[in-house]
N, C-alpha and C positions, 0 to 999 in steps of 0.2 A: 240409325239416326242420321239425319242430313244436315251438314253443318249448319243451314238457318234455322235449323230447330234450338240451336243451344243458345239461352237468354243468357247475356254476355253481363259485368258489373257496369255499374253509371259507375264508379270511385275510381279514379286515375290509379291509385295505387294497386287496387287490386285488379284491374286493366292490364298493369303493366307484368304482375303474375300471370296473368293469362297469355300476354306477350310471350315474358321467357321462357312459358312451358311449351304451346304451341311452335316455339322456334327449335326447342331441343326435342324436339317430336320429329320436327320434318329433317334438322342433322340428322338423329339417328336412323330413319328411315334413310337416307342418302347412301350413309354410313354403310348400311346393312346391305341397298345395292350394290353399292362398289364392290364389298368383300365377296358379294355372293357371284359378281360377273366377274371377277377377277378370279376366283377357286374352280370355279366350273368349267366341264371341257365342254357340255352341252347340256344345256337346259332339259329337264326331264319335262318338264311341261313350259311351253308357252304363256297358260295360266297366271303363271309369278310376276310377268309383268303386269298382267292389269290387275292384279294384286297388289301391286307395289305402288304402282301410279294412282291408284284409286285412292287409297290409303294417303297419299302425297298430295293431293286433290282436294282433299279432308281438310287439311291441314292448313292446306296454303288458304283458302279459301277464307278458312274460320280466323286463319290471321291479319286476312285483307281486311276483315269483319272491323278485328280488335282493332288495326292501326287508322282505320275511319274514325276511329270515337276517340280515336290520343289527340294531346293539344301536338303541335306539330316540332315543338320547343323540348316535348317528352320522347320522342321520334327520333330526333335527331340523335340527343342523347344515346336513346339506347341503342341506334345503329353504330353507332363510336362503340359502345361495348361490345356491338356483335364483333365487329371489327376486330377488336383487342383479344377475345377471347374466342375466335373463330379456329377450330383444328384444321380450315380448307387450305 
């Protein structure tokens, strides 16, 4: 599936679920990079990055989607929460 295939909600609230989830999609992806270049003496395959980034690609994408259709006042907000609640 390519991220403009997924029909997104018109309702700000549930917008803003699709926000939170896609955002704790792309942390743990991050997450799971970090751990996995930080464990490894050498990569068995090459493959895992554009595994990885592809997957990350997905995400960002479909989030750039969701934050085009927030009022910008909703935006803001929740960048304050990422903030607050960010493990980076």
């Amino acid at each position: 599936m390519h991220w403009s295939d997924i029909k997104l909600p018109e309702d700000n609230k549930e917008l803003k679920k699709c926000y939170y989830y896609a955002n704790s999609k792309i942390n743990r992806i991050w997450d799971e990079y970090v751990y996995y270049c930080e464990t490894i003496t050498f990569p068995q395959t090459a493959l895992i990055f554009s595994v990885i980034f592809c997957e990350m690609e997905f995400w960002e994408k479909l989030l750039e989607r969701i934050r085009r259709k927030l009022p910008m006042e909703i935006l803001l907000e929740m960048e304050r929460d990422d903030d607050l609640f960010s493990n980076w």
